[in-house]
N, C-alpha and C positions, 0 to 999 in steps of 0.2 A: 520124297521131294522131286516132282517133274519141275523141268526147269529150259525155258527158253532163253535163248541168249541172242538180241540183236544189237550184240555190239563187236566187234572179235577184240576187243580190248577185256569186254563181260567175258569174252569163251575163257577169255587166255587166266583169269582169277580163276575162275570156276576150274580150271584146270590145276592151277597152282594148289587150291581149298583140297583137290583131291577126291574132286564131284561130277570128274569128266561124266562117269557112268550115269550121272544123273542129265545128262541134258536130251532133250526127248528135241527141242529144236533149234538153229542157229541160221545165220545169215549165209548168202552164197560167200560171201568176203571170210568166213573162219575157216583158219586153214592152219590153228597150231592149238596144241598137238595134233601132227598129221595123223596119227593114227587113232585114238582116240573118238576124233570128229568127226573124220572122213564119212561114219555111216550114219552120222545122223541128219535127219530130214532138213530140209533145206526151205525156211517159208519168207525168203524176201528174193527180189533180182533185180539188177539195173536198169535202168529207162533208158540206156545206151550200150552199144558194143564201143568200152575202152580201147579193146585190144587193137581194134580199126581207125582209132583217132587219134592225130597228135597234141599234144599239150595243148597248143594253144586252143583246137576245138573240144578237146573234154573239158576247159576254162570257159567258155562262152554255153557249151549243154548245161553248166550245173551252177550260172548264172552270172558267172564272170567274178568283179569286184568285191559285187556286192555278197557273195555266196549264198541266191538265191535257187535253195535246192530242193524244192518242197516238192516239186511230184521226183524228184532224182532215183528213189528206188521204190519198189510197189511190194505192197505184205500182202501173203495170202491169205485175209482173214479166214477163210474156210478149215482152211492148213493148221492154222494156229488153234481155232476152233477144236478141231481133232483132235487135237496132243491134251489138250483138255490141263496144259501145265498149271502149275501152281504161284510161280513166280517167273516174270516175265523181265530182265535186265535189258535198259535202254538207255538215252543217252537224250542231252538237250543242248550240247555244246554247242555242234555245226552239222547241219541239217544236207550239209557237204560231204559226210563222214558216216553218214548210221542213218539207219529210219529216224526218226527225230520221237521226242516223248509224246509230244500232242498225236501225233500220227498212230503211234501205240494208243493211246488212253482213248481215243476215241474209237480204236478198233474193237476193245476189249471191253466196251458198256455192251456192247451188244451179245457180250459169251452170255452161257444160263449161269445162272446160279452167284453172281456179281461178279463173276469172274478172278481170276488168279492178281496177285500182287503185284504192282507194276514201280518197280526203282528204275529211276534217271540219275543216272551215273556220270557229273557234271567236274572232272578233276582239270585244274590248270596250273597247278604248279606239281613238284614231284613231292612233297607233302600230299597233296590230294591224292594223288595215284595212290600212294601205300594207305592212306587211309580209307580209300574205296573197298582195298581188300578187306579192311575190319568191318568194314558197312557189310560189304555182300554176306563176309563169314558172319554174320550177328544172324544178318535175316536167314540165312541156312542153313543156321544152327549148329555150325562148328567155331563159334567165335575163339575157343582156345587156340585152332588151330590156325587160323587166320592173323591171331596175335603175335605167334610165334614165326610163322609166315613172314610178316612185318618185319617184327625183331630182326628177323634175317636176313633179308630185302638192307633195313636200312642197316646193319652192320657190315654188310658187303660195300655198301656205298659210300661207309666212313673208310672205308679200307681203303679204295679208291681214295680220297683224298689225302691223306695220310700218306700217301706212297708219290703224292705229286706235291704236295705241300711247299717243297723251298726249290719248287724247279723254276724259269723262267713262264711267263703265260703268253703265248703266243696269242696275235689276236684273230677272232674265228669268224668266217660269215658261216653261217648255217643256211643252204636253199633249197625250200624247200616244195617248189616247182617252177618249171624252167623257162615257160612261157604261157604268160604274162611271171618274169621273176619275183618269187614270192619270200622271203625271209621265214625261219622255221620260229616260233613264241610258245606260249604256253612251258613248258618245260623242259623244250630241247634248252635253252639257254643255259639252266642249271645243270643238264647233264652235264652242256660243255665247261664249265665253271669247276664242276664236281671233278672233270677229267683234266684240271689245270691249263684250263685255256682263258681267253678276253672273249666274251659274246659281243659280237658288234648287232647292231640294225634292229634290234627286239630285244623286247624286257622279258623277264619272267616272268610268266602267268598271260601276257600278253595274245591277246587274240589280234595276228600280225594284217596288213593288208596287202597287194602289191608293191613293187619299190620301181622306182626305175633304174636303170642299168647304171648311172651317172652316181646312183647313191653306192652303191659295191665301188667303186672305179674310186669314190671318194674315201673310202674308209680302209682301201689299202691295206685289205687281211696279208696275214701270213700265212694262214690256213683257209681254204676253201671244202666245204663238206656239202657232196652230193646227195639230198635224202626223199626226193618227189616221194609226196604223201601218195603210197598204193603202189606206187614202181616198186617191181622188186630187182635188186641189182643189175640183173641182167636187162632188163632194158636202159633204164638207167646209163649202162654204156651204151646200146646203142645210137641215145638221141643228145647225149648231153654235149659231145664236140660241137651237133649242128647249129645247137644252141647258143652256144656259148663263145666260142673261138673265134669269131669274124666279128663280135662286141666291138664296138672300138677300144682299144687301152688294154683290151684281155692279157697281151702277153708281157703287157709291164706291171702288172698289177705284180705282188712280193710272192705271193703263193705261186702265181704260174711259174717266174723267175727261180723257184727252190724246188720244182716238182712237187710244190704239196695239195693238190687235188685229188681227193679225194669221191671215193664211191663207196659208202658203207648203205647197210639193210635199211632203210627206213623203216617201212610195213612189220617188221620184226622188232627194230629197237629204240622208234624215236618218234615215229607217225602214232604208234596206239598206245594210251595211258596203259599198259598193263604191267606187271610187273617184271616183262623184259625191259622197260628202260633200265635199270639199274645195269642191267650187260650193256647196254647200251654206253653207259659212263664207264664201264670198264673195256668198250671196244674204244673209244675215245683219250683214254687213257693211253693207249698203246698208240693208237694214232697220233697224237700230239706230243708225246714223251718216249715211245718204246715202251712205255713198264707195263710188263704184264701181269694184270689183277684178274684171279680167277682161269677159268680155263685159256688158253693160247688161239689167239683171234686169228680167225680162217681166212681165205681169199674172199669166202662168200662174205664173211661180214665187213668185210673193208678193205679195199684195193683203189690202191695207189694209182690215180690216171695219169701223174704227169702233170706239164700245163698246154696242153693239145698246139 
């Protein structure tokens, strides 16, 4: 089984299925397992250098509001051609996040031969994530293991609740980009729920929009959680004071006033359907409560900012 993966939520299954060794290619964005991935070929790249723009212009490159992101990264159909895979893992959520499925299916009429199997990998609650891992494990023919996989995924995440069950629920904003401030949906909500907290500003499963600054300020969290979709922590500190701190109200909002802001991994436990979210509810667990479920949460995965 050659197996392309343009999603790094797709890597991070394929990873878990225990079919690293199968993947012939992946996005410039997969980057877990580091070692594993590192040497395999690389047939997508961005229409922008991130690393040179700040929030608000990587929000207006990849269409602002509206999240119109259609030319946002470019596939090397040539590339893809080559690897001559079998199955091709992609995605149709947000076109902000992945090559998008149309942008695949229409690269791959034109392979020989009718070309390799193309899954769109479409999860917006955490339901759907674990279940994606039984889709992928079906089509690559370890569906046992993928079951079990599951089973496991979701008995860690009953765990997690069970260990916060008759605590207090602190109420949580999740944001989930800084400017234009964005609210985190889809299934950050549930992690925060699962890890004994209140989700404010976004439902579960929700595909969220911008908010204005007036709607945080109103809803008066106790907990503030820093998670910019594709920041990985360390930047993360470095831009979120500029953002954030000269708001009006910033320092009286309850979270600033108790030092609970928050910088945990996004792109690792909360930005990609894969099956790190579940650590993800158990790094939230320790953050919201102390209890520690699973291995003992690092500085990397979640550090305490204070309220700047």
């Amino acid at each position: 089984m050659r197996i392309v993966s343009l999603l790094p939520a797709a890597t991070d299954i394929v990873a878990e299925l225990g079919l690293a060794d199968s993947l012939v290619g992946r996005t410039h964005e997969c980057d877990w397992p580091p070692g594993p991935v590192q040497g395999v070929p690389v047939v997508t790249a961005a229409g922008f250098d991130a690393d040179r723009m700040s929030s608000r212009e990587i929000s207006e490159a990849v269409g602002g509001a509206a999240h119109r992101g259609s030319s946002l990264y470019t596939l090397d159909t040539e590339a893809l051609a080559a690897l001559a895979p079998d199955v091709v893992l992609t995605q149709d959520l947000c076109e902000v996040c992945a090559v998008s499925y149309g942008a695949v299916s229409r690269a791959v009429r034109v392979l020989e031969g009718g070309g390799p199997r193309v899954l769109s990998l479409e999860p917006r609650t955490l339901d759907d994530v674990l279940d994606c891992l039984v889709r992928v494990g079906e089509v690559l023919g370890v569906s046992g293991t993928a079951r079990e996989r599951s089973a496991g995924l979701r008995s860690r995440l009953a765990r997690v609740e069970s260990l916060v069950l008759s605590r207090p629920r602190p109420r949580v904003v999740a944001i989930e980009w800084l400017d234009p401030l964005w609210p985190a949906g889809h299934w950050v909500p549930e992690q925060i729920r699962a890890a004994g907290g209140a989700p404010l500003l976004a439902a579960a499963g929700e595909h969220t929009k911008p908010m204005e600054w007036e709607a945080v300020r109103a809803a008066r969290p106790d907990v503030v959680l820093l998670l910019p979709c594709g920041f990985a922590p360390q930047r993360t500190m470095r831009e979120w004071e500029g953002a954030l701190t000269g708001l009006p109200g910033w320092r009286d909002l309850p979270a600033v006033r108790s030092g609970e802001v928050w910088v945990v991994d996004g792109p690792a436990y909360f930005n990609r359907p894969g099956p790190r979210v579940v650590r993800g509810a158990e790094v939230l667990a320790y953050v919201l409560h102390g209890v520690v479920a699973g291995a003992p949460v690092t500085e990397g995965e979640a550090r305490r900012v204070g309220g700047g």
